[in-house]
N, C-alpha and C positions, 0 to 999 in steps of 0.2 A: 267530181266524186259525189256523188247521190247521197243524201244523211237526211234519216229521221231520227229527230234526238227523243227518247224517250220520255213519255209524258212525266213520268214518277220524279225526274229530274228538274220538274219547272218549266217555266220560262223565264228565267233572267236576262239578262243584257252580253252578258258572259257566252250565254250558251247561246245565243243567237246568231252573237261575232263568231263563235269556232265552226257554227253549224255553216257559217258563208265560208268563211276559210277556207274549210273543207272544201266545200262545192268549186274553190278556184285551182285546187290540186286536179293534176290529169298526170297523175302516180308516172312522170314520164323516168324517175331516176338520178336522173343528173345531179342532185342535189348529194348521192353518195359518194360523187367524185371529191368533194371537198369536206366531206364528215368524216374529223379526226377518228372519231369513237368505231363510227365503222370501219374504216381503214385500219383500227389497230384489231379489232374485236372478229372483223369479216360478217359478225351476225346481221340479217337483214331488220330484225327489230331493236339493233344497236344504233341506227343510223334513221335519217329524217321520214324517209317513207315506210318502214315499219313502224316508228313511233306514230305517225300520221293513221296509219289502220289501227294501234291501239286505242286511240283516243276516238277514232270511228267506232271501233265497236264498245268502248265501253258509254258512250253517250247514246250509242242507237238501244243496247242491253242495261243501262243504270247498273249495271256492276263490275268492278274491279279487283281483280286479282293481283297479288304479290308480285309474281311476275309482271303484270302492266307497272305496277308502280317503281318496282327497280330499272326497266328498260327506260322509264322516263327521266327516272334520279339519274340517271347515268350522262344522261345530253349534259355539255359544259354551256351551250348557250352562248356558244362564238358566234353563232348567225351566219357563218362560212357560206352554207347553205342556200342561205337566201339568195348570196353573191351571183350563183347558177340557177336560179331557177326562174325558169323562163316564162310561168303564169305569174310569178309577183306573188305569191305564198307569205305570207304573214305570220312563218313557223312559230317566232320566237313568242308572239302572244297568243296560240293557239297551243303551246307548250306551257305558260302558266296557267291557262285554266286546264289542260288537261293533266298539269302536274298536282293542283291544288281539289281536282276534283276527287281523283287516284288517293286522296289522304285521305279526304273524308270517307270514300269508299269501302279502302281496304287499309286502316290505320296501322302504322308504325307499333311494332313491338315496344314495350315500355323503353328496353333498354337503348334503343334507337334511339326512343323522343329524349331521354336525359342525354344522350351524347351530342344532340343537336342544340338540346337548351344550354348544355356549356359553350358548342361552339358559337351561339347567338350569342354568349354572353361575355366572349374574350376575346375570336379574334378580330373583330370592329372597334374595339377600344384599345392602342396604342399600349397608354399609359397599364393598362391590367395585362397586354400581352410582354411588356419589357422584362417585369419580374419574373416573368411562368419559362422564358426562355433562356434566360438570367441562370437561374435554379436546372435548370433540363442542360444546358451545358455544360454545368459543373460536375452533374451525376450521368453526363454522356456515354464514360468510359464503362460503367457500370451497365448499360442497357443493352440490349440483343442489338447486333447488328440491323436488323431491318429499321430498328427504329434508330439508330445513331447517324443514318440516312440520312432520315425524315428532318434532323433537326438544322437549319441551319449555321453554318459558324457566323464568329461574329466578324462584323465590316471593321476591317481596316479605320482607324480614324482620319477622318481626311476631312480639312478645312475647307468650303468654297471661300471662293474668292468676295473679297467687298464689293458688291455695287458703286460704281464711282457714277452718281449723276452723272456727272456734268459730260462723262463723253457714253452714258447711254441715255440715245433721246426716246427706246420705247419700251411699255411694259409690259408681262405676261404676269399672270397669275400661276406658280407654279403650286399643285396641289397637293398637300403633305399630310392627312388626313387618314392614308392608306396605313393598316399593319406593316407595309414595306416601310417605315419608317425606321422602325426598330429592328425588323428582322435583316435588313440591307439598306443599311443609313446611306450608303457610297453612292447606292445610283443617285438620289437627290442631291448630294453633295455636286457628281460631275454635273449632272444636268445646269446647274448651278453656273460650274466653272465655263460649261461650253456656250451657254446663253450668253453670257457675259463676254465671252471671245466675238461674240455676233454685237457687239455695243446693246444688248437686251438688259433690262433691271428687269429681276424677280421681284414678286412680290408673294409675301404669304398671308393667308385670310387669318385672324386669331379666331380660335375656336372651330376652326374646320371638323369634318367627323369623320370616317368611313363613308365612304361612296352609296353604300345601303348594299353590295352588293351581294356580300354573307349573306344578309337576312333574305334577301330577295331570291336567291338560290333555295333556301332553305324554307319557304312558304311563308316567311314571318314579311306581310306586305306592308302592313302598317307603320311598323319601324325603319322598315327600310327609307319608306314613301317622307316620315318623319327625320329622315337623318339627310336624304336628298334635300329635305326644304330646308334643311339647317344649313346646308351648304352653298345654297341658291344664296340666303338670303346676303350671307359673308359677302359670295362673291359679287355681289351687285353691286355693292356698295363703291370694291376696289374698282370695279366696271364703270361709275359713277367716275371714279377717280383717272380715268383712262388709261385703266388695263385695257390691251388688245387682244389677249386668248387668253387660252387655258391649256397649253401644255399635259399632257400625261406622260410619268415616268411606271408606272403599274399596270400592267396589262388588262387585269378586269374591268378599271374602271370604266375608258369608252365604249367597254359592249355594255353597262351598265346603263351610261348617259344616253347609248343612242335613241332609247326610247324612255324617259321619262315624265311620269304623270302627275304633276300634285295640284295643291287646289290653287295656285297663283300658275303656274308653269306647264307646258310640255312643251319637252326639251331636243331639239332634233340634234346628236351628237355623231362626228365620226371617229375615225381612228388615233389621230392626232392632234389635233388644233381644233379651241373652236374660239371664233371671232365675233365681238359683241354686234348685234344690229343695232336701228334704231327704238323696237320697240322694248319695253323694260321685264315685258313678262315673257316674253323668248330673246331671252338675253343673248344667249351664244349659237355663232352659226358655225357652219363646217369650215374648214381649211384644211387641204393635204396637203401634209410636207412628205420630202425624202431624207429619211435618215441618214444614208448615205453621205448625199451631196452636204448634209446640211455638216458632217463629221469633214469630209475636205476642206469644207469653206473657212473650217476654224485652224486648217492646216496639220489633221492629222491622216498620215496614212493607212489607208484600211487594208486587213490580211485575212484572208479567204483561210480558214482552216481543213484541213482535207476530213 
């Protein structure tokens, strides 16, 4: 795909990588078979090759419109995408500078940017979302249906099991850092119980953070970038200590890790597992597991629900 990026735009580093990007797109489609947003939405600027001409024409024209910047807000940044596309497209970092360009462009109504500064500012921090969910359940009854939806109930209490050394001989790092902590305590709890049915000992980092991935959705790079090296550094240590992955029980976070940048690290993550290498500044490498098998192996039977 042919791009001249607009002089009035620069030349930065940014815009050099989207302008290649670009050129490795040959608009074939495929990429809509597996994008959620267009398969619910049907719009062709819902989905990765209309977003792809957005960000073509607003780099070739230096301007941005409302509409560009909502069709781009809208991408969840599963990367599905990429799984199908057959030149090797680099959506998902030609989607932050065209999302972060789209801001400066054609800016956020005020009361947009306050609703994102509250969400920068609660749901990455655990301990400030337990109370605000705490309080929103008690006044549940009280609220419009749409939003008594929206609110989570609370998790079941449920104990994982103790770690018994002595009959687990290996360790993972299980990452508890996520708002899933507090809004659904039970998945960490099973994850807990079912490692532990595998002779596995968890381990948890103290002082883990949010993944960065709020922020990172939301244009705030810095914190994000700041909260991934918070996590790095925890988990090195137990890595030092010989943990052998890194488990996820939170769905955002290994589309978060697959690509991350800081100033000791870039971090190549996949969907499940990542397992330490030798070197210490790319700590964790891929491993695929199957959920599945890995649910049999602890001897429980799985049910297809219709």
């Amino acid at each position: 795909m042919e791009t001249h990026i607009s002089q009035a735009l620069g030349h930065s580093e940014a815009l050099q990588e989207a302008e290649t990007i670009l050129r490795s797109c040959v608009h074939c489609g495929f990429c809509t078979a597996t994008c959620p947003t267009y398969q619910l939405l049907g719009n062709e600027l819902d989905g990765p090759r209309g977003r792809i001409y957005l960000i073509k024409e607003m780099l070739e024209n230096g301007q941005a419109s409302d509409r560009t910047r909502t069709h781009l807000d809208r991408c969840l940044l599963c990367r599905s995408c990429e799984t199908t596309c057959p030149s090797g497209v680099q959506y998902a970092r030609l989607l932050h500078t065209g999302r972060h360009l789209a801001h400066e462009l054609a800016p956020l109504p005020l009361r947009e940017r306050g609703l994102r500064r509250l969400l920068r500012a609660t749901l990455p921090y655990p301990g400030r979302m337990a109370p605000a969910l705490g309080l929103a359940r008690l006044i549940r009854p009280l609220l419009p249906r749409t939003l008594q939806r929206k609110i989570p109930p609370a998790s079941p209490v449920t104990r994982p099991l103790q770690d018994n050394p002595s009959t687990q001989t290996r360790k993972v790092i299980l990452f508890q850092g996520c708002v899933q902590s507090v809004a659904a305590g039970s998945i960490n709890a099973a994850a807990v119980r079912m490692l532990n049915r595998l002779g596995i000992q968890t381990l948890a980092a103290a002082g883990e953070s949010c993944c960065g991935a709020v922020n990172h959705h939301l244009d705030d790079i810095d914190t994000a970038r700041s909260l991934a090296q918070n996590n790095l550094d925890r988990w090195l240590t137990l890595i030092d200590g010989g943990a052998e992955a890194l488990p996820w029980s939170s769905p955002p976070a290994p589309a978060r890790w697959r690509s991350v940048n800081t100033p000791s690290c870039s971090l190549p993550v996949a969907n499940t597992m990542q397992k330490p290498s030798g070197c210490r500044n790319t700590a964790l490498k891929s491993v695929t597991i199957s959920p599945g098998r890995t649910w049999k192996n602890c001897g429980f039977a799985l049910m297809h629900r219709p």
